[in-house]
DRENDO-1510 file (C-alpha; in Angstrom, 1 decimal, always signed):
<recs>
REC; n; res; u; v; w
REC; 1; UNK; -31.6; -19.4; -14.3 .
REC; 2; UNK; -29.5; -18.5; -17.4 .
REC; 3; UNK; -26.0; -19.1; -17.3 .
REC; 4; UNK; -23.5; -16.6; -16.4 .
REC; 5; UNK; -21.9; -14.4; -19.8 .
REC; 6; UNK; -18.1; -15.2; -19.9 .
REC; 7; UNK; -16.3; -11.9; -19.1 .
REC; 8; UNK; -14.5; -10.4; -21.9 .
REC; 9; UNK; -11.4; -8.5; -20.3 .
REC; 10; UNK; -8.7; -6.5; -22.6 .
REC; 11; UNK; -5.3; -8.4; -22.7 .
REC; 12; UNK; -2.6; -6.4; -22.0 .
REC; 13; UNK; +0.8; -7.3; -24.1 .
REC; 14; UNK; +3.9; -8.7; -21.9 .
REC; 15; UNK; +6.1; -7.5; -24.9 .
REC; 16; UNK; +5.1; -3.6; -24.4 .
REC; 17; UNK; +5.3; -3.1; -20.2 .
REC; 18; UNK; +4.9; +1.1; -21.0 .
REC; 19; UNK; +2.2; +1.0; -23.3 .
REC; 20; UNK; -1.2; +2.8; -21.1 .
REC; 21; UNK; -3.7; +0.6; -19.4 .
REC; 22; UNK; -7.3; +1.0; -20.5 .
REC; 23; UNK; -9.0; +3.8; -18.4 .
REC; 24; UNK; -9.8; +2.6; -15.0 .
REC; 25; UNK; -13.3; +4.3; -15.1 .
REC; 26; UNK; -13.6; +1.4; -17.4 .
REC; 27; UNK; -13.2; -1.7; -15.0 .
REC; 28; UNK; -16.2; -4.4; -14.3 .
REC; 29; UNK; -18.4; -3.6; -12.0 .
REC; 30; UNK; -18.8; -7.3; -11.2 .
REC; 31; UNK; -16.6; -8.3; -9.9 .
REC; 32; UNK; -16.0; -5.0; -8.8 .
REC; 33; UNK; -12.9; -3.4; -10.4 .
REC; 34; UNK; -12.0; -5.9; -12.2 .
REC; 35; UNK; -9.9; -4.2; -15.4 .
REC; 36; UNK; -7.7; -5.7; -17.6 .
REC; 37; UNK; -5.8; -9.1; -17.2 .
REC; 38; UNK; -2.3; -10.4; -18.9 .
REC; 39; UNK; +0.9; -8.5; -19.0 .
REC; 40; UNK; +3.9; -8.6; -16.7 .
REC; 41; UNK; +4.9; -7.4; -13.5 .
REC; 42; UNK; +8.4; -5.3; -14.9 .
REC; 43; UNK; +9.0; -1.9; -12.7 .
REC; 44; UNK; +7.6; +0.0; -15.7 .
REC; 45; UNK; +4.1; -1.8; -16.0 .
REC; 46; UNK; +3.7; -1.7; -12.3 .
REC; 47; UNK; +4.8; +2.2; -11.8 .
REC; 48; UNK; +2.3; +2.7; -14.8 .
REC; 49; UNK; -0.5; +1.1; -12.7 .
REC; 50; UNK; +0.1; +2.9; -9.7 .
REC; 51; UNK; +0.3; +5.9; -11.1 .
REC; 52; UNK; -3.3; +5.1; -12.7 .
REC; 53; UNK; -5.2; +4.0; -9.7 .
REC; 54; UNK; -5.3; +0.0; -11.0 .
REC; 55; UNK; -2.9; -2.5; -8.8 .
REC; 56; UNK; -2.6; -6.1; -9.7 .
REC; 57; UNK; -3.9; -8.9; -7.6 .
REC; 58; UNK; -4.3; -12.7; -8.7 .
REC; 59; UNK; -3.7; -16.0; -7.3 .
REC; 60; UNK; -1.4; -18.8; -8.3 .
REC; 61; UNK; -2.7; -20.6; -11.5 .
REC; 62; UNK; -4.6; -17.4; -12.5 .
REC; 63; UNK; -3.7; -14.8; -15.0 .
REC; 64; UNK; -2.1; -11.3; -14.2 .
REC; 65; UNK; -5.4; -9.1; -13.1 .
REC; 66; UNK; -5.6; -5.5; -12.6 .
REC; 67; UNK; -8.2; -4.0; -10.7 .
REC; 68; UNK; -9.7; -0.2; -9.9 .
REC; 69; UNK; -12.1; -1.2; -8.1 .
REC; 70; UNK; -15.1; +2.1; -6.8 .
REC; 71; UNK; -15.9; +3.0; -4.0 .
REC; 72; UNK; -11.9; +3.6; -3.1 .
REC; 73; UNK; -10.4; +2.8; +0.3 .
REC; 74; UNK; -7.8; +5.6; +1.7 .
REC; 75; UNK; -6.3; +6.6; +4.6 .
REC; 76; UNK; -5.4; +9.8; +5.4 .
REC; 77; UNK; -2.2; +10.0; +7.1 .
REC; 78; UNK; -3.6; +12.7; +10.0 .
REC; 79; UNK; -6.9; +10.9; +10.2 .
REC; 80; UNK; -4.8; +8.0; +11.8 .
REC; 81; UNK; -6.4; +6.4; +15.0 .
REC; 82; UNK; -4.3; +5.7; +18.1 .
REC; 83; UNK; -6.5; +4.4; +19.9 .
REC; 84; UNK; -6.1; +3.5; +23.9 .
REC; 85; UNK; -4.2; +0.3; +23.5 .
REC; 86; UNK; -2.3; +1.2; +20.7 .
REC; 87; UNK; -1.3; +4.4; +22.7 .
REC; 88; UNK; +0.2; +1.9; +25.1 .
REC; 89; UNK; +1.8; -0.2; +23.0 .
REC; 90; UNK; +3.7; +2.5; +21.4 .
REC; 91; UNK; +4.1; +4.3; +24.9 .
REC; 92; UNK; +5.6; +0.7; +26.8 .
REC; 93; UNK; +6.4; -2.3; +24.7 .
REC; 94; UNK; +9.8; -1.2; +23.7 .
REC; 95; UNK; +9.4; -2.0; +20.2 .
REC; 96; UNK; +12.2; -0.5; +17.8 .
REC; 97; UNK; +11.1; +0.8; +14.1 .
REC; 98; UNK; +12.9; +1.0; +10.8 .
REC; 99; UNK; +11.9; +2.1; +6.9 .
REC; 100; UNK; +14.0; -0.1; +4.1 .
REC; 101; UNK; +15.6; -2.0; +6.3 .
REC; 102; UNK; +14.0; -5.7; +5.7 .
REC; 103; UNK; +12.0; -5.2; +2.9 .
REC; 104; UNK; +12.3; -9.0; +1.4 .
REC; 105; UNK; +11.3; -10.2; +5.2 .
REC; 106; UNK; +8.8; -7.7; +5.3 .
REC; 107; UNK; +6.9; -9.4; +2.2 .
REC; 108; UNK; +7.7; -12.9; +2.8 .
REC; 109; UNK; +5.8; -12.1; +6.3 .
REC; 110; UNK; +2.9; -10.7; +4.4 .
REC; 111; UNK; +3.0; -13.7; +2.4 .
REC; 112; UNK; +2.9; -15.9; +5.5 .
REC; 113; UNK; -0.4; -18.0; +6.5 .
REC; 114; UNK; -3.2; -16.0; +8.3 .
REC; 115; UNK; -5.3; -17.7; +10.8 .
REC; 116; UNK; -8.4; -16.7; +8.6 .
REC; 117; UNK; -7.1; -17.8; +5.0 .
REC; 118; UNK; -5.7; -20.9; +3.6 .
REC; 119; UNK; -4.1; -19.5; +1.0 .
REC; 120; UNK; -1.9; -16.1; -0.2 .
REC; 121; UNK; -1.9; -13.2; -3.4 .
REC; 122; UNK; +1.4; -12.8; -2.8 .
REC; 123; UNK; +3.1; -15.3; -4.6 .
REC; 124; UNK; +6.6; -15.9; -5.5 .
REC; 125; UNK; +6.4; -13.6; -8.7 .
REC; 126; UNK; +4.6; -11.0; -6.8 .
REC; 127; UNK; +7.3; -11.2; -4.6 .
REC; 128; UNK; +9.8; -10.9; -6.8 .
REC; 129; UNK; +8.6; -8.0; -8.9 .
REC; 130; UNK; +8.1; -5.9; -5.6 .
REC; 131; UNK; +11.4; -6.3; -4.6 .
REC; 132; UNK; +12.5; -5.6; -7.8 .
REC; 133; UNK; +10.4; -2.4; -7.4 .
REC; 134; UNK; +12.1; -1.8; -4.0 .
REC; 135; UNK; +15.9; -2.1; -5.3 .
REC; 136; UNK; +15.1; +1.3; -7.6 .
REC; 137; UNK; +13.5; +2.7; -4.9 .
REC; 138; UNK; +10.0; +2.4; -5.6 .
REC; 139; UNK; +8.6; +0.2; -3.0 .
REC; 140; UNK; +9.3; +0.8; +0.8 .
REC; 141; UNK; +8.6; -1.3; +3.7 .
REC; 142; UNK; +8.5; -0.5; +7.6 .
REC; 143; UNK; +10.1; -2.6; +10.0 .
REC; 144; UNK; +9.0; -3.5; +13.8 .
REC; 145; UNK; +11.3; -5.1; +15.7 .
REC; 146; UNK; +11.3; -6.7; +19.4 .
REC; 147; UNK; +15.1; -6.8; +19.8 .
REC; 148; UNK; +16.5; -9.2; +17.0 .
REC; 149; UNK; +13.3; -10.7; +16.2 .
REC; 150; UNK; +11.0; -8.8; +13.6 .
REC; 151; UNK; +7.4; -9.3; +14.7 .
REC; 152; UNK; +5.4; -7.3; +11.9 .
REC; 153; UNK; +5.6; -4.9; +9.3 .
REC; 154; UNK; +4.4; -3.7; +6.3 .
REC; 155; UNK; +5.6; -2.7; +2.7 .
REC; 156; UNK; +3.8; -0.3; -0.2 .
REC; 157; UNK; +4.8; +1.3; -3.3 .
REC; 158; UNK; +5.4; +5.4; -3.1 .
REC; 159; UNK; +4.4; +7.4; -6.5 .
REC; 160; UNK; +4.6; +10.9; -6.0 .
REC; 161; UNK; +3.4; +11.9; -3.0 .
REC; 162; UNK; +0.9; +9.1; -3.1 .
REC; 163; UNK; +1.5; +6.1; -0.8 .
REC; 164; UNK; +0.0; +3.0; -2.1 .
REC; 165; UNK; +0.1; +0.1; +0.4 .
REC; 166; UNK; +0.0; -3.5; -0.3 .
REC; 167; UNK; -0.1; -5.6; +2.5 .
REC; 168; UNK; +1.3; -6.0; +6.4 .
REC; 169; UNK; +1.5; -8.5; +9.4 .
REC; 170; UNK; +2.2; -8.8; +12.8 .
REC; 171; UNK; +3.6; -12.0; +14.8 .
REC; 172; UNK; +2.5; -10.1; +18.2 .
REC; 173; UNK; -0.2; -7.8; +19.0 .
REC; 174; UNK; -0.4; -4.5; +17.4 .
REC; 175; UNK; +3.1; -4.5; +15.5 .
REC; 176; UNK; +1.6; -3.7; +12.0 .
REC; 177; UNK; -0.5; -0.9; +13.8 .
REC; 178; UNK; +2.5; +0.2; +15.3 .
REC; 179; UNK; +4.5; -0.3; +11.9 .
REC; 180; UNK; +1.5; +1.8; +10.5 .
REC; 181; UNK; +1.3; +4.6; +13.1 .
REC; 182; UNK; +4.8; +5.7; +12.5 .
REC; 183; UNK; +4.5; +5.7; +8.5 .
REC; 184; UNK; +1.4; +8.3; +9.3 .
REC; 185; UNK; +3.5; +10.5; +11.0 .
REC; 186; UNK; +6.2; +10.3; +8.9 .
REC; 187; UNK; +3.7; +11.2; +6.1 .
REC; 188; UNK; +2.3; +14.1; +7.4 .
REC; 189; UNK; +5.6; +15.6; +8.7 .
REC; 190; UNK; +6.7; +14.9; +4.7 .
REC; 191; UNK; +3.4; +16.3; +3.4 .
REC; 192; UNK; +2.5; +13.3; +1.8 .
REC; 193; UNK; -1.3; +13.5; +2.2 .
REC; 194; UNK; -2.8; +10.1; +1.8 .
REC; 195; UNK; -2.3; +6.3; +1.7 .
REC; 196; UNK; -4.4; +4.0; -1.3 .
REC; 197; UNK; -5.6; +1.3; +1.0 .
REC; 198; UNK; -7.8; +0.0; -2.0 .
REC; 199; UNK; -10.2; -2.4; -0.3 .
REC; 200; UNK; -11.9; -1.2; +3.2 .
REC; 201; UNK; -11.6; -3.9; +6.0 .
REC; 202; UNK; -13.0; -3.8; +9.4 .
REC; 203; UNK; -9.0; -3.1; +10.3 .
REC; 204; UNK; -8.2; -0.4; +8.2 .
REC; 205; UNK; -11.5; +1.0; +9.5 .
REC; 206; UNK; -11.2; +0.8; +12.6 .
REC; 207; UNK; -7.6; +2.8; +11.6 .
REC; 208; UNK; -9.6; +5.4; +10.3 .
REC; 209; UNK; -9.8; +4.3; +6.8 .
REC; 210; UNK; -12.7; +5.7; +4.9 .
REC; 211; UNK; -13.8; +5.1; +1.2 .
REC; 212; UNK; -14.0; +7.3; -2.2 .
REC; 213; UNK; -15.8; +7.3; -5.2 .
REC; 214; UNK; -13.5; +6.1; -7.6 .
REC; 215; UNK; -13.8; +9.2; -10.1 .
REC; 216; UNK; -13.3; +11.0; -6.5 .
REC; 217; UNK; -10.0; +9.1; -6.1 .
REC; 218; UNK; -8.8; +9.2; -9.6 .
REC; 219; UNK; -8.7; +13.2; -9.4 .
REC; 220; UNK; -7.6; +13.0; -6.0 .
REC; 221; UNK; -4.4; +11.4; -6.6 .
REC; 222; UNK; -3.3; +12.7; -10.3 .
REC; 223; UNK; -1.5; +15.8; -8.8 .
REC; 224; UNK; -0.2; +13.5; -6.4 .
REC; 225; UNK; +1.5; +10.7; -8.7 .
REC; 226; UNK; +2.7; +13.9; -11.0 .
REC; 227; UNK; +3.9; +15.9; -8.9 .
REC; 228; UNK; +7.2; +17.5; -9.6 .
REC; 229; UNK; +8.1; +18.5; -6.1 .
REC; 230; UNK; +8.1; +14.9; -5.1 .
REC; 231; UNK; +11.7; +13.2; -3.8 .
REC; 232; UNK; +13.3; +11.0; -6.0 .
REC; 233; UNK; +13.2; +6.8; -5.9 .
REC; 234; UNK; +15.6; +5.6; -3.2 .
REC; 235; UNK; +15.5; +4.0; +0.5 .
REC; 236; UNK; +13.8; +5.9; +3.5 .
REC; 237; UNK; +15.0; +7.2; +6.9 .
REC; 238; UNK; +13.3; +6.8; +9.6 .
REC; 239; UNK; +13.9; +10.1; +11.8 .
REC; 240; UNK; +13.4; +8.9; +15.6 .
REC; 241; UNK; +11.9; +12.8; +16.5 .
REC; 242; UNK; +8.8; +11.7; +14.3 .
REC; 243; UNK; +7.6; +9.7; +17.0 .
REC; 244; UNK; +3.7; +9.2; +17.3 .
REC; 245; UNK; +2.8; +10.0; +20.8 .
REC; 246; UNK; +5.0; +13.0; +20.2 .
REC; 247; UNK; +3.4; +16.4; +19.3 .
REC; 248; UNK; -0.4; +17.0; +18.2 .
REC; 249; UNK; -0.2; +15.7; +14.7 .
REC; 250; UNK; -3.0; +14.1; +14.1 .
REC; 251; UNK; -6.0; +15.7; +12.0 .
REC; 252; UNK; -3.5; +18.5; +11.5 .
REC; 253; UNK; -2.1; +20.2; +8.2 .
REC; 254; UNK; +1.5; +18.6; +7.1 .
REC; 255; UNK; +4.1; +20.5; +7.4 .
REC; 256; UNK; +6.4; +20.8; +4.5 .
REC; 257; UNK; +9.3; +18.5; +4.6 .
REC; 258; UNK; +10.8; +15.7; +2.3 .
REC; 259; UNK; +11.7; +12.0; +3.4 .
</recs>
């Protein structure tokens, strides 16, 4: 067997966080996505990326990389399953929800250990550059609270119209869906018609969670990111009518309103 080529990646500049990333039509295809690698994480660079379809991911010890990877995983806000269970939950568990409201806890709970991995992507810079992103406005988090405690939630960066999520947790059963279930309705009362779920996992399938070519994507969510009817940066309110058991939203058009 010969031995594996080394893989040549372009290296983006720290110095220069606005200058474009290569085209993301242009990313590896083993492993799949892979783009570009270097840079920073400064608001700019990451607003760039997101705007562009290509979101970083690394460990600790590695290099900045920034992926695109094809197909595409997305979730359409009305295509949201509530399934049985979740129905209850929502229905009798007396869980209270919030947007912007612990958005630093939020992450550090992402960041957490998981019963299945022994380690974390979200590292103390990533952390640090999405709060950073969060204090401008860019990066949102929902909140699910038992009482004081906060038992899950999850977090995402909004460009445009387009939701881009990163990452959520749960410390009892069903609190991210729950967390997740009242950003959908949220969305589609806002008219905010998808969320970038980027990799499809038996969860976010199971959530109704489908996947995209990437070209399919990429033209999918440039009105979106560009869009000049969008609301400016700045924190969310959550609007207690928008509840998901309430109404027949799902699998419905959104109606025009702004968060």
């Amino acid at each position: 067997m010969s031995p594996r080529s080394p893989i040549t990646l372009p290296w983006l500049d720290p110095d220069h966080p606005e200058a474009p990333f290569p085209p993301a039509e242009t990313a590896l295809d083993e492993p799949n996505g892979l783009l570009a690698a270097g840079g920073d994480l400064s608001v700019p660079r990451l607003l760039n990326a997101y705007r562009s379809g290509i979101f970083p991911w690394f460990e600790a010890g590695q290099p900045i990389l920034w992926w695109s990877p094809d197909p595409r995983a997305v979730l359409e806000p009305g295509a949201f399953h509530i399934r049985r269970s979740l129905r209850k939950t929502l229905r009798n568990a007396g869980y209270t929800v919030t947007f912007d409201r612990a958005f630093e806890r939020v992450i550090a709970g992402c960041a957490g250990p998981r019963a299945r991995s022994a380690g974390t992507w979200i590292t103390q810079s990533m952390q640090e550059a999405y709060t950073a992103l969060h204090r401008v406005g860019h990066a949102h988090s929902v909140e699910v609270w038992d009482g004081p405690r906060l038992i899950g939630g999850l977090y995402g960066v909004a460009a445009g119209r387009l939701f881009c999520g990163e990452s959520m947790f749960s410390l009892e059963r069903d609190a991210s869906k729950v967390a997740l279930a009242w950003l959908c309705r949220h969305m589609v009362a806002w008219d905010w018609p998808l969320i970038d779920t980027q990799m499809a996992t038996e969860h976010l399938v199971n959530l109704g969670a489908v996947e995209l070519p990437r070209d399919t994507f990429l033209r999918y969510i440039r009105p979106l990111v560009h869009d000049p009817g969008a609301p400016p940066p700045g924190p969310w309110t959550l609007d207690p009518a928008l509840h998901p058991l309430d109404a027949n939203w799902l699998a419905r058009p959104a109606t025009p309103a702004r968060p």
